[in-house]
C-alpha positions in Angstrom: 0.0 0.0 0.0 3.0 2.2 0.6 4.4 1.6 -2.6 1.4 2.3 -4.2 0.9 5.6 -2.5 4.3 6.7 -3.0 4.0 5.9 -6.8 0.6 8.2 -6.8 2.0 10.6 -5.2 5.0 11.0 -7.6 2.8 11.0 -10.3 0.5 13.9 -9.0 3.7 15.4 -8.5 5.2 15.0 -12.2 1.7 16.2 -13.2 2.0 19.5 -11.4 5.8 19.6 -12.2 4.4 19.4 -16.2 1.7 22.2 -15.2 4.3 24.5 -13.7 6.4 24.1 -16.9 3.7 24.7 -19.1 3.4 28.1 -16.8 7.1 28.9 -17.2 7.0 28.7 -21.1 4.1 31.4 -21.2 6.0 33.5 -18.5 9.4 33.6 -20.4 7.3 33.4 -24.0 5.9 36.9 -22.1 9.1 38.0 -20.2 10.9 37.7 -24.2 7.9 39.4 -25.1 8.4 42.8 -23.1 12.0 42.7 -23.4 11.7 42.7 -27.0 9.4 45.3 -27.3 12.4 47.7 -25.6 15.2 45.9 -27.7 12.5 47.6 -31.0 13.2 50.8 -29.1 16.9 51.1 -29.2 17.4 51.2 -33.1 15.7 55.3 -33.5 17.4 55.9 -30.0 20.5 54.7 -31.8 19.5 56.7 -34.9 18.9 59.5 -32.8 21.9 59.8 -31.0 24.1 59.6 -33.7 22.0 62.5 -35.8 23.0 64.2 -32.5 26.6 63.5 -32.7 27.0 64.2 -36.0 25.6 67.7 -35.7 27.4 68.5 -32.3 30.9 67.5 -34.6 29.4 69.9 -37.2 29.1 73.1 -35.5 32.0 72.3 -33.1 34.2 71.3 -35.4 35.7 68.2 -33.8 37.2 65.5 -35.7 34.9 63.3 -38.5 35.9 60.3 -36.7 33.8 60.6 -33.8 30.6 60.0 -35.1 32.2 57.9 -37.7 33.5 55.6 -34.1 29.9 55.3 -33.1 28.8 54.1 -36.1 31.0 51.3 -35.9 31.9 50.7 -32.5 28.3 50.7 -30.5 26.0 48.3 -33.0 29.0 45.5 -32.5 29.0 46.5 -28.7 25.4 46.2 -28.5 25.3 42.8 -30.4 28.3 41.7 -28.1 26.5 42.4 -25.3 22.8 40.3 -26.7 25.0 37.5 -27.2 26.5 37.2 -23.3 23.5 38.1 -21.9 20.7 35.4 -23.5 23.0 32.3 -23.3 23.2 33.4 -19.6 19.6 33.5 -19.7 19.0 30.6 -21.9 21.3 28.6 -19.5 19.1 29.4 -16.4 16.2 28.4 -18.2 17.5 25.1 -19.2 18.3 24.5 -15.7 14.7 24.7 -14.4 13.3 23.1 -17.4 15.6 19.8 -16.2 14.1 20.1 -12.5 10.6 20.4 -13.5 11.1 17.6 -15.9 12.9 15.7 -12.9 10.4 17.0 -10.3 12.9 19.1 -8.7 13.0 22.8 -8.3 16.7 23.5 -9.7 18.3 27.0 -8.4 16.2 28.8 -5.7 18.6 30.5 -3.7 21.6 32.7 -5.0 19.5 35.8 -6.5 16.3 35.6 -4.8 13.9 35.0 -7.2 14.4 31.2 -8.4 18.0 31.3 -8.0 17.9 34.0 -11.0 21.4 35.2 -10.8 22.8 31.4 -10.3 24.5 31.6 -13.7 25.9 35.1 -12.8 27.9 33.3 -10.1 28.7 30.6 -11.8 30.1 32.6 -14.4 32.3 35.0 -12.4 33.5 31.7 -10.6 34.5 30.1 -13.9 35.9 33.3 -15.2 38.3 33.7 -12.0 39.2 29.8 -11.7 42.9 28.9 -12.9 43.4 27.9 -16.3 45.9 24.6 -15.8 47.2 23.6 -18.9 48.3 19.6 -18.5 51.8 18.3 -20.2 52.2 17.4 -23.2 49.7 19.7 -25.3 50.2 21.4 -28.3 50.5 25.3 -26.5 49.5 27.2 -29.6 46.7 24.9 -30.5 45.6 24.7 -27.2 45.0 28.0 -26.8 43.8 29.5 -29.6 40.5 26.6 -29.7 38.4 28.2 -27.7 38.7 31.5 -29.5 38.2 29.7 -33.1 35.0 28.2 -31.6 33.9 31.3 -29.9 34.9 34.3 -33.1 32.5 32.3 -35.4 29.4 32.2 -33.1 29.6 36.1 -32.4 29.7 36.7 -36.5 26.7 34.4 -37.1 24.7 36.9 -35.1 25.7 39.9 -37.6 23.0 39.2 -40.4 20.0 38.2 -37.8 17.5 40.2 -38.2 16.2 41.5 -34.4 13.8 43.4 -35.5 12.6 46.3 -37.9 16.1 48.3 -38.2 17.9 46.1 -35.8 20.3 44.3 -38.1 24.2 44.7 -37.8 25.0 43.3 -41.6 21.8 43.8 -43.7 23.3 41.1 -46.2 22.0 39.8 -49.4 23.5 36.9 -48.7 22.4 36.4 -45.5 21.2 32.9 -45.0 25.0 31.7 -46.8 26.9 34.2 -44.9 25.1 32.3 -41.4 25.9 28.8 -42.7 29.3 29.4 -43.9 30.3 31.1 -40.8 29.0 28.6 -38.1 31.0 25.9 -39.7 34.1 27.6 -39.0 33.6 26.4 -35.2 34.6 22.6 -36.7 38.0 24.1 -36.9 38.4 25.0 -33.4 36.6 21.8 -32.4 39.1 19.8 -33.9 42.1 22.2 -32.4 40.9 21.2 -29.0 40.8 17.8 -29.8 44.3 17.6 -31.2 46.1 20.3 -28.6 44.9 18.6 -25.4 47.0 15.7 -26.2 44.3 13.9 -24.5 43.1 10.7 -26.6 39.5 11.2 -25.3 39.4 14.9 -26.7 40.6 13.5 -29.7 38.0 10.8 -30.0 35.8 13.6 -29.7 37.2 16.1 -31.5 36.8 13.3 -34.5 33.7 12.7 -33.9 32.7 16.4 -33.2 34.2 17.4 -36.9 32.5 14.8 -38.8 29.2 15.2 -37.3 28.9 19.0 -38.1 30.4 18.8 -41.5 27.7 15.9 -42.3 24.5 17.6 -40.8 25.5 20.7 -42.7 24.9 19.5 -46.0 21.2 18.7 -45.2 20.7 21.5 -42.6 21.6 23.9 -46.1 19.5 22.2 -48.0 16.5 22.0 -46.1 16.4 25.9 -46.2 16.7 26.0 -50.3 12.9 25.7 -50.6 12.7 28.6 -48.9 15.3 30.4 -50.5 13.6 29.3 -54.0 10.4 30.3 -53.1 11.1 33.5 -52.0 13.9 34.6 -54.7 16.3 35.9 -52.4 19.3 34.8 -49.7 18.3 38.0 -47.7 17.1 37.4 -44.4 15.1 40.4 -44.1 13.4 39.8 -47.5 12.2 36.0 -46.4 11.0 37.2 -43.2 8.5 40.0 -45.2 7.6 37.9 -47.6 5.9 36.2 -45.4 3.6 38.5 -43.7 0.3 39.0 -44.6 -2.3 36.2 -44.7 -3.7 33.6 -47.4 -7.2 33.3 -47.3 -7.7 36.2 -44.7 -6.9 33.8 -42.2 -3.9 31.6 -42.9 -0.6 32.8 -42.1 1.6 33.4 -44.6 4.7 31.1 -42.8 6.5 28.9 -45.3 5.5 26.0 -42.3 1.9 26.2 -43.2 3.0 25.6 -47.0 1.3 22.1 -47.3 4.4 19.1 -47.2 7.0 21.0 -48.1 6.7 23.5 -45.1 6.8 20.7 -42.9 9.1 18.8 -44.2 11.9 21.3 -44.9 11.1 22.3 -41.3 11.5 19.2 -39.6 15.0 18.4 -41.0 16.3 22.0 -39.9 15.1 21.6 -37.2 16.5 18.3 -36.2 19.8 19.2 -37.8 20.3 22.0 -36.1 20.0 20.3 -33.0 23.3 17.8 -34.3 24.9 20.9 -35.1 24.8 22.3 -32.3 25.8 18.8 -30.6 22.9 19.0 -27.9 21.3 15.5 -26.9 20.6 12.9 -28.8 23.1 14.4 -31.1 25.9 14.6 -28.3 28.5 12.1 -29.4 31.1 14.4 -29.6 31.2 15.1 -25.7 29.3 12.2 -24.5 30.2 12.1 -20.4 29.5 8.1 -20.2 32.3 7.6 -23.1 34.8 10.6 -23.7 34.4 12.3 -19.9 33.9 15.8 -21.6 35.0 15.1 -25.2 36.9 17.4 -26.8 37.3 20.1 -24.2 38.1 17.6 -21.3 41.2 19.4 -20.4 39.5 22.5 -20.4 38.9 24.8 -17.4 38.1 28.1 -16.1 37.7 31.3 -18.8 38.6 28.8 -21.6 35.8 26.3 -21.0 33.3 29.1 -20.7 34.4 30.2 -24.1 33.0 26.6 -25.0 29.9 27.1 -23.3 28.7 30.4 -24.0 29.2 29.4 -28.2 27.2 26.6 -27.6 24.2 28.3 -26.0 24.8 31.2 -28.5 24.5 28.8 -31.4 21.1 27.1 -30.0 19.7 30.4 -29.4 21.3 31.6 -33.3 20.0 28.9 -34.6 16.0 29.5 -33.4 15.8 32.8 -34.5 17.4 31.7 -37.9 14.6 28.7 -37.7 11.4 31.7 -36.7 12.6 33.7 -39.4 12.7 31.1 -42.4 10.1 29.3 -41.4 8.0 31.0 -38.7 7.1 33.8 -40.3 10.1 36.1 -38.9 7.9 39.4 -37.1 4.8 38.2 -38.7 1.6 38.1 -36.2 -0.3 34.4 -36.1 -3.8 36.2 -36.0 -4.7 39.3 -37.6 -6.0 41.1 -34.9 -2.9 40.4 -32.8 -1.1 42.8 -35.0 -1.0 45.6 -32.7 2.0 43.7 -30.7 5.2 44.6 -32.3 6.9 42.6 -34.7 10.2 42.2 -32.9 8.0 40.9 -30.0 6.6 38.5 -32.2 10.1 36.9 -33.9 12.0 37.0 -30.2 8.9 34.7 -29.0 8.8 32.2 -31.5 12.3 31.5 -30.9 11.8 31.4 -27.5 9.9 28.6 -28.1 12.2 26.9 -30.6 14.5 27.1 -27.5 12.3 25.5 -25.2 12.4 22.4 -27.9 16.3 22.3 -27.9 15.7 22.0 -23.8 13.1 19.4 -23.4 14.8 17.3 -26.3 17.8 17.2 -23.8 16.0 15.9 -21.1 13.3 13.6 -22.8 15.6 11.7 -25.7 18.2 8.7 -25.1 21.5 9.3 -27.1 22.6 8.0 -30.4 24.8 5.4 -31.3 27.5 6.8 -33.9 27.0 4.7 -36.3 23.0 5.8 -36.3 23.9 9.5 -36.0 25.7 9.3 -39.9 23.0 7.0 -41.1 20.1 9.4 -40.2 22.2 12.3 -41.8 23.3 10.7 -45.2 20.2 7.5 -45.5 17.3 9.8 -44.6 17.9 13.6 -43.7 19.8 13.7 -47.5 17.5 12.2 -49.7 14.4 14.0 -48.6 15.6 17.2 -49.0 16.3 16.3 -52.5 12.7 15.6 -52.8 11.5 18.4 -51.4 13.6 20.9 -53.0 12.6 19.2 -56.4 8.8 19.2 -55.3 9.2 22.9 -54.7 11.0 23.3 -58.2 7.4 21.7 -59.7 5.4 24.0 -57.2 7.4 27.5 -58.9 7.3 26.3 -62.6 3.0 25.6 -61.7 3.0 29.2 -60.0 4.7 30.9 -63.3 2.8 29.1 -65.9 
C-alpha cells in the first residue's frame, strides 16, 4: 500500500511539475515578449543619438571620426552584449526546465527569485578559476580553440534580423553568410581535440568534426525551398515575404505551405539540433564515453568560451529557424497585430528554445553509427525531394 501511495504521489507530483512548466513557457514566451518590445526601441534611439553627434561634430568642429566611431563601435557592442546576456539567460532556463522535468526545483537560492542570478555566479567563478594547462599539449593549439569556436558564433549573429532596423550586416546573402560562418567552429573543435594531447578529446574532436560537416549539408538544404520560393538569400526579404495572410486567415509562414513547409522544417530543425551537438546528437562530448570530449582538459575562462558558443548557437539557430520558417515578425492572427513585430520573432524563438531544452531531457542518445546514417540514408535524400517538389510547385505558380 505504501508503494502504491508513494507511486501516486509521484505521479501527481510530475503532473504538477508538467503544469508548472507549461506556466514557465508562457511566463518567459511573455518576459521575451516585453524585453523585445524595448530591444525595437533602441534602433531610433541609436539613430537619434548619432544625428546628434554628427551635428554637435558639425558646429564644433571636432574630428569626423567621432561619429564615424559610433557608427562602428556601439551596434558590434550592443550585439556583443545580446549574445553574453541570453545564453546566460538561456542557460538558467534550461536549468529549471531539467528540475521540472525531474520533479525538482533546480536553483532557488543565489539571487532571490528562483535562483535568477545562479549563472551570474557561476560565471564569475568560472571566469576567476585557474586555467591549468596539462603536459604534453600542443601550446599554440591549445590556446587559440576556444577563440576559433567562440569568433564564429559572435559573426553568425551579424545578419540576424532582431527586429525592424535592428540588423548589424543587412546582407543579401544572409542565410549563406550564417551557414558558412557557423561551420568555421569545426576548426576550433578539432584544435581542441588535437592540442589537449588527451586521446579522449581527440575521440571527440573526430567525432565532433565529422558530425557537423555531415549535418551541414542537409541543414543547407532543407532551407533551399525557402530560398527558391522567395527569390532571395536575404534574411530580411524572407522574413517579409511572409507576412500578410492567405485566405484572410492563414498565415503566410512557409511552415503552413502544405508538405513541403513541414518537411523542410523538420529536418532544420533536427539538424540544427546535431549541429549544435545537444542530446541525442551529443557524441562528440558524451560524459559516459569521452568524460567531456573534446574540451576535457579545459577549465576556467577557456571552457566558458566553449559554453557560452554553444548556447549562442542554439539560441542563433532558433531565431534563424522563426525567421525562415516562422514567419520572422509576422503576427499568427490578424487582430494580434497591434503587438510589435520584434515581440513576435523573439517569441517564437523562445519557443524553438524550449524544444532544444526538453529534447535534452526527454531523448536517449545516439549510437555513432546511427547519428551518420540518419544524416546521409534519410535527412539527405528527402531534401532532395522536397527541394525538387518545390522546383514543380514554382514552374506551376509561373505558368
Amino acid at each position: 500500500m505504501n508503494y502504491l501511495e508513494g507511486l501516486a504521489q509521484k505521479e501527481m507530483l510530475r503532473a504538477q511539475s508538467w503544469r508548472r512548466s507549461a506556466v514557465w513557457l508562457a511566463g518567459l514566451i511573455l518576459l521575451g515578449i516585453a524585453g523585445a518590445s524595448l530591444v525595437g526601441e533602441l534602433e531610433p534611439k541609436l539613430s537619434g543619438m548619432a544625428k546628434f553627434l554628427q551635428d554637435i561634430s558639425i558646429q564644433k568642429g571636432w574630428p569626423v571620426w567621432i561619429p564615424a566611431a559610433f557608427f562602428i563601435f556601439i551596434p558590434p557592442a550592443v550585439l556583443l552584449g545580446i549574445m553574453m546576456g541570453l545564453p546566460m539567460f538561456v542557460v538558467w532556463w534550461e536549468r529549471k526546465v531539467a528540475a521540472h522535468t525531474q520533479v525538482r526545483l533546480g536553483p532557488m537560492e543565489v539571487g532571490g527569485w528562483h535562483g535568477w542570478a545562479q549563472v551570474m555566479a557561476d560565471g564569475i567563478k568560472l571566469f576567476l578559476k585557474e586555467i591549468i594547462e596539462p603536459d604534453g599539449i600542443d601550446k599554440w593549439v591549445f590556446r587559440l580553440a576556444p577563440f576559433v569556436v567562440f569568433i564564429p558564433a559572435y559573426l553568425s549573429f551579424a545578419p540576424l534580423p532582431f527586429g525592424k532596423g535592428l540588423v548589424v550586416l543587412n546582407l543579401d546573402t544572409g542565410v549563406l553568410f550564417l551557414m558558412a560562418v557557423s561551420g568555421l567552429s569545426t576548426v576550433g573543435i578539432l584544435m581542441a581535440g588535437w592540442g589537449s594531447a588527451n586521446k579522449y578529446s581527440l575521440l571527440g574532436g573526430l567525432r565532433g568534426a565529422a558530425q557537423v560537416v555531415s549535418y551541414e549539408i542537409p541543414r543547407f538544404l532543407s532551407c533551399v525551398p525557402v530560398v527558391m520560393w522567395v527569390g532571395s538569400l536575404s534574411l530580411t526579404r524572407i522574413s517579409a515575404a511572409q507576412s500578410g495572410f492567405l485566405w484572410g486567415w492563414l498565415p503566410r509562414w512557409f511552415i503552413f505551405y502544405p508538405v513541403v513547409g513541414q518537411i523542410s522544417f523538420a529536418i532544420y530543425l533536427i539538424t540544427t539540433i546535431a549541429e549544435t551537438n545537444r542530446v541525442p546528437f551529443d557524441v562528440p562530448e558524451a560524459e559516459s564515453e569521452l568524460v567531456c570530449g573534446f574540451h576535457t582538459e579545459y577549465g576556467g575562462m577557456m571552457f566558458a568560451f566553449f559554453f557560452l558558443a554553444e548556447y549562442s548557437y542554439v539560441f542563433a539557430g532558433s531565431l534563424l529557424g522563426a525567421v525562415l520558417f516562422l514567419g520572422g515578425g509576422a503576427p499568427l492572427f490578424s487582430f494580434l497585430g497591434f503587438i510589435p513585430s520584434w515581440a513576435w520573432l523573439l517569441g517564437k524563438t523562445f519557443l524553438l528554445v524550449f524544444v532544444f531544452l526538453l529534447a535534452r531531457w526527454t531523448l536517449p542518445r545516439l549510437r555513432v553509427d546511427r547519428i551518420m546514417d540518419l544524416c546521409w540514408k534519410v535527412f539527405l535524400e528527402w531534401t532532395f525531394v522536397v527541394i525538387l517538389a518545390m522546383g514543380f510547385v514554382i514552374l506551376w505558380r509561373v505558368k
